[in-house]
C-alpha positions, -999 to +999 in steps of 0.1 A: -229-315+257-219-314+220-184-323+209-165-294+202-130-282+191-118-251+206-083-231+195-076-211+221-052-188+213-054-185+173-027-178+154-015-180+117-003-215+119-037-226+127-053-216+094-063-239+070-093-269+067-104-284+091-129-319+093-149-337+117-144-372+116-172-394+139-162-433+144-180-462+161-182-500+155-202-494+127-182-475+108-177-438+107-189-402+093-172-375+081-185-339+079-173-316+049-145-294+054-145-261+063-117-237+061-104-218+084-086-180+073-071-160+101-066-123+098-033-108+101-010-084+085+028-087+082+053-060+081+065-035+053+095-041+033+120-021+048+144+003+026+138+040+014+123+048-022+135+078-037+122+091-067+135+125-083+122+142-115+114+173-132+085+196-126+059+186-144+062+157-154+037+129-138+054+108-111+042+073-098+047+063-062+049+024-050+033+018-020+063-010+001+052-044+000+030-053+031+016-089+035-018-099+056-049-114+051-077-098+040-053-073+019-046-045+036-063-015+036-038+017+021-040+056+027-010+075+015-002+101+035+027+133+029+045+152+058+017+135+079-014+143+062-039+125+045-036+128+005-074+127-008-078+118-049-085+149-063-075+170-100-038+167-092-033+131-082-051+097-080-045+064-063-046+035-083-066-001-077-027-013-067-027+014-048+001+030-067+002+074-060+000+092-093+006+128-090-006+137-127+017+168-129+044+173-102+053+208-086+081+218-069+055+218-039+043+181-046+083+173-028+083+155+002+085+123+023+052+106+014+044+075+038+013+046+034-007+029+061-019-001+063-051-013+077-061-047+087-104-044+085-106-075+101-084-073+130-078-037+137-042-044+132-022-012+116+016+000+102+029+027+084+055+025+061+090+036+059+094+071+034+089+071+003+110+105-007+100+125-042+123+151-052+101+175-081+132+196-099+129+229-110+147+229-148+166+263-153+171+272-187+207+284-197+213+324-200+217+316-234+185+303-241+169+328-228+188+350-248+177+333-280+139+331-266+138+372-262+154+377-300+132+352-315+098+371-296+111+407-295+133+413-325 
């Protein structure tokens, strides 16, 4: 049988390069490294994001720092579903939420899961809580609005 080296329970700590190194009498042979990456994916930061501005105005969600190897995989998700890119909102290539022009309805508890391709491994975030708010005008102002229009 071959030589071999065998990890049998692989973990983080065992990542890194390895090398074969053959020795006799004569003198010895070395084979090139080869590196070895395990998957894995760490945990979130911990600690609520909240994020409160007025309606209309475009608002830009941070996903909480997660850790792993490859990168995770992120889907944001609000109230518990799936947000999908469409004409109101886009996610970026840091995976940042951009809701182009927030609505009152656009409020919620937004949350982000991450996905390990390699290992299956998944987490989800703590909230991430936007607050859109609805500007009133002052009586007055609309006062002034109807004369200027109607008079």
């Amino acid at each position: 049988p071959l030589p071999r080296y065998v990890i049998a329970s692989l973990d983080r700590s065992h990542a890194g390069f390895y090398q074969c190194v053959v020795r006799n009498r004569v003198g010895a042979l070395l084979q090139r490294k080869t590196e070895i990456r395990v998957a894995y994916m760490g945990n979130f930061v911990e600690g609520e994001q909240k994020l409160s501005l007025p309606q209309g105005q475009a608002a830009a969600l941070v996903p909480p720092a997660i850790t792993g190897y490859p990168s995770p995989q992120v889907t944001w998700f609000r109230e518990g579903r799936k947000i999908s890119p469409s004409n109101a909102s886009a996610v970026t290539t840091e995976n940042w939420l951009v809701v182009l022009a927030s609505a009152s309805s656009d409020g919620g508890r937004y949350f982000v899961q991450a996905v390990n391709e390699k290992n299956g491994e998944n987490k989800t975030s703590g909230a991430v809580t936007l607050a859109v708010e609805i500007l009133e005008l002052f009586p007055e102002l609309y006062l002034e609005l109807y004369l200027e229009l109607f008079l």
